[in-house]
N, C-alpha and C positions, 0 to 999 in steps of 0.2 A: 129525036126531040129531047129536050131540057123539059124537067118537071121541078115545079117547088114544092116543097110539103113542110108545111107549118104544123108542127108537132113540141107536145110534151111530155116529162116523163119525171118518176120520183127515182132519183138516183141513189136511195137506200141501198138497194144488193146491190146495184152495178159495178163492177170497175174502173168506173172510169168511161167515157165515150170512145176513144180510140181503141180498136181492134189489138188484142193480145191473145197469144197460143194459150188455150184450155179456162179462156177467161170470161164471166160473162160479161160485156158490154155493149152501152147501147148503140155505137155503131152495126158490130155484129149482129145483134138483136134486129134493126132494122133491116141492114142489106139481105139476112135472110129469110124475113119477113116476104120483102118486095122479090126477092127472086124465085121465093112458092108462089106467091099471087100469080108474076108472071110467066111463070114456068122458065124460068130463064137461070141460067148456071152460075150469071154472076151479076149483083146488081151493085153498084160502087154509089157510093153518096159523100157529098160533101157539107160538113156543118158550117154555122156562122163562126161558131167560136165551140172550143173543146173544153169539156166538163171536166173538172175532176173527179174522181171516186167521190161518192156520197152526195155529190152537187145536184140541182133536179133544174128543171128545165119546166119552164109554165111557154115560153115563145123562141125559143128553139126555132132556126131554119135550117132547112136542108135540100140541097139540090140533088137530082139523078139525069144520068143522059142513059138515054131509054134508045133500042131500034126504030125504026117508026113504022112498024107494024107491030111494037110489043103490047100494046094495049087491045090486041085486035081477038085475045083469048077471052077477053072480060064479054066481049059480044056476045047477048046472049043467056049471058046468064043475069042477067037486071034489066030493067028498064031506065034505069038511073043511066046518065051520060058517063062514059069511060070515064073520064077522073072519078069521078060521084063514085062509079062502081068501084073504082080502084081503093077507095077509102076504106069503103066498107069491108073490102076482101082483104085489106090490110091487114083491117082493128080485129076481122073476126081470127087474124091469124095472133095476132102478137098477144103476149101477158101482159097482162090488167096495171103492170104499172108503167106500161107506153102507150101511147095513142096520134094518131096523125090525125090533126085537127080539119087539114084540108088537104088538096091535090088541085095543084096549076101549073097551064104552061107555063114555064116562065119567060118574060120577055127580053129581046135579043142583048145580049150581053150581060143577060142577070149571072152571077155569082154569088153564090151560099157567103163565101167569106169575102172573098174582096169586098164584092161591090155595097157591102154595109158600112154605113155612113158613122152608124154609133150602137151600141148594146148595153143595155140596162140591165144591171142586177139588181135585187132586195137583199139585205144583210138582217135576219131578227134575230132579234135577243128576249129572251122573260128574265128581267131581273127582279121577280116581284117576290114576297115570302113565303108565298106558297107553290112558287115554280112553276114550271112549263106546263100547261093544259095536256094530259096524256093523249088528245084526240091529234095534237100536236107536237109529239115528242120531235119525231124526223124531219120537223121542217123548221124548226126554232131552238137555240142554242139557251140552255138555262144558265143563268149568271148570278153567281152568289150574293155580289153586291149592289147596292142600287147606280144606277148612271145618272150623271150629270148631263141632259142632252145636250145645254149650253155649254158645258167645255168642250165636249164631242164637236159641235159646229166650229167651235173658235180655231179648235187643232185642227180642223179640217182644209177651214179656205186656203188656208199657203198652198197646199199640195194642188191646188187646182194650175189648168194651164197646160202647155209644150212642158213637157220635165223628163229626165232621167230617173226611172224610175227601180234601177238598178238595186237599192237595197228592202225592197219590195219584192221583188223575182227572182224566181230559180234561174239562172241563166242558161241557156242552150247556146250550141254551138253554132253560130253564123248567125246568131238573132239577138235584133235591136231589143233594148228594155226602153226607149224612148216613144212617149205614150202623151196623147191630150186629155187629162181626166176634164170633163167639160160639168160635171155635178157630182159631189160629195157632200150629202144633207142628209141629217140625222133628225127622228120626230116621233113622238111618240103616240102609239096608235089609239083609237077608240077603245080597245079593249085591253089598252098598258105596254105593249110591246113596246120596246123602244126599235127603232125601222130605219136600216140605210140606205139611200136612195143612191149609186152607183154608175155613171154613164158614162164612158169614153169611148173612142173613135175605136180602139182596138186594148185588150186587156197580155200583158204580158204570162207564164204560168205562171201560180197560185198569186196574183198581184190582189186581186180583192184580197183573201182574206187576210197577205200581211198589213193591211193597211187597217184591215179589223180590229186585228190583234194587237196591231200598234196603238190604236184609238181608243180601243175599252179600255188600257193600261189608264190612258188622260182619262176616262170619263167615272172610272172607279177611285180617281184622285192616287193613284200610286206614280203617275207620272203628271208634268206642269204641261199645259195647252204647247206650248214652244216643243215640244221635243220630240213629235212628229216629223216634224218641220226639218228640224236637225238630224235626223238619220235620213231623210231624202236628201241634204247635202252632202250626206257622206258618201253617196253613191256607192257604197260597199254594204251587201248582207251583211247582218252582224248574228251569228249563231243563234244569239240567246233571244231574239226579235221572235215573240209569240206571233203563229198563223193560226187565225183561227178555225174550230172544227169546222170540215164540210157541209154538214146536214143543216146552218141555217141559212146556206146561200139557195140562190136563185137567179136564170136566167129568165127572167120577163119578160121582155121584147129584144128584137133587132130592127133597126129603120134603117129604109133605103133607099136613093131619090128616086125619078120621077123618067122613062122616056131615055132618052140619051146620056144621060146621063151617070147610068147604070155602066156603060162600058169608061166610060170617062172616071167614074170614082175605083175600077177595080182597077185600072192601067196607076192612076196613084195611089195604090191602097201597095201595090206589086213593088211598088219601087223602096227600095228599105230606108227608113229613115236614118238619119244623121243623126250621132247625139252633141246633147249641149253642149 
């Protein structure tokens, strides 16, 4: 059986999500997690979208394919129904900065990554004079100067759309950097943050936070609104392009359609896009 587990985690110690020799991360951290629960030697999971070092996860998904009597040790020990119980025997296993917020079957042709339609980050920043609230050092990037959120918006709208988003991303071998950024809005919060709202179909590596780093340049007035705009035509990284630090991103949700759908979005999620 297929399980989903809707989980989050503060990715301050981590390395990173992906599995590394002698390293801690929160893949590791979970599949060994689920394989004491289940007394099982190996539990594999697949995420929606992979974190980098320091990045934390508030809606984080994850898939596992289970035996179909793996859940048959939990009997027994709870009253709670197997998944329920499964939570429980999880969270009582894992360190206090991971948690699996739920456990479901998942329905027929669900996929952790494919079958997601779109993934939301938050980008924060304190650019105020007294700086980052210490209850909030690891989730909010302090910023010396104050932001313009209206130039932040201005530079932003171009980049929305089907684009090449190539001088944004590390490039990897055999993989597209062509991406639908479908919202990039900047705003600033009740309590001063200034707050990037981040959403597309699929994110390239570290593509948020060049485009962070690109934007606080325009909103601290060192660069014009235009010049965002102009290094995603250049479709070429440019060395000196600031990414910004890990610790004030955020993955908040993944949405996924409905029913049939599920297998129909992962079969073109699978197929590798074309660039411009």
């Amino acid at each position: 059986m297929r399980i989903r587990l809707d989980v989050s985690y503060d990715g301050t110690d981590f390395n990173g999500w992906a599995i590394q020799p002698a390293l801690r991360t929160v893949q590791g951290t979970f599949e060994d997690a689920l394989g004491t629960a289940l007394r099982l030697p190996q539990v594999r999971v697949v995420c929606a979208g992979r974190t980098d070092a320091g990045v934390h996860a508030r809606g984080q998904v994850l898939h596992a394919d289970l035996p179909p009597d793996a859940l048959d040790v939990l009997v027994g020990r709870s009253s709670d129904a197997p998944l329920a119980a499964l939570v429980r025997r999880v969270n009582g296993i894992l360190p206090p900065d991971v948690r699996v917020r739920s456990a479901t079957e998942a329905e027929p042709g669900f996929d952790a990554r494919f079958s997601a339609i779109w993934r939301r980050y938050a980008y924060r920043v304190a650019d105020r004079p007294d700086g980052v609230d210490p209850l909030l050092r690891h989730h909010v990037l302090a910023w010396p100067h104050v932001l313009d959120v209206d130039a932040l918006n201005r530079a932003s709208t171009p980049l929305l759309g089907l684009q090449d988003f190539a001088s944004f991303c590390r490039r990897r071998a055999g993989a597209t950097t062509v991406r639908t950024l479908l919202e990039l809005a900047w705003s600033r919060t009740p309590t001063g943050l200034v707050e990037a709202r981040v959403v597309a179909d699929a994110f390239c590596h570290t593509m948020v936070r060049s485009l962070v780093g690109c934007l606080l340049e325009v909103g601290e007035g060192r660069q014009p609104p235009e010049w965002p705009a102009e290094m995603l035509v250049g479709r070429a990284r440019v060395s000196s392009l600031r990414v910004a630090r890990p610790h004030g991103l955020t993955l908040e949700e993944v949405r996924y359609p409905e029913g049939n759908e599920l297998t129909a979005q992962a079969e073109r999620a699978r197929n590798a896009r074309s660039p411009i």
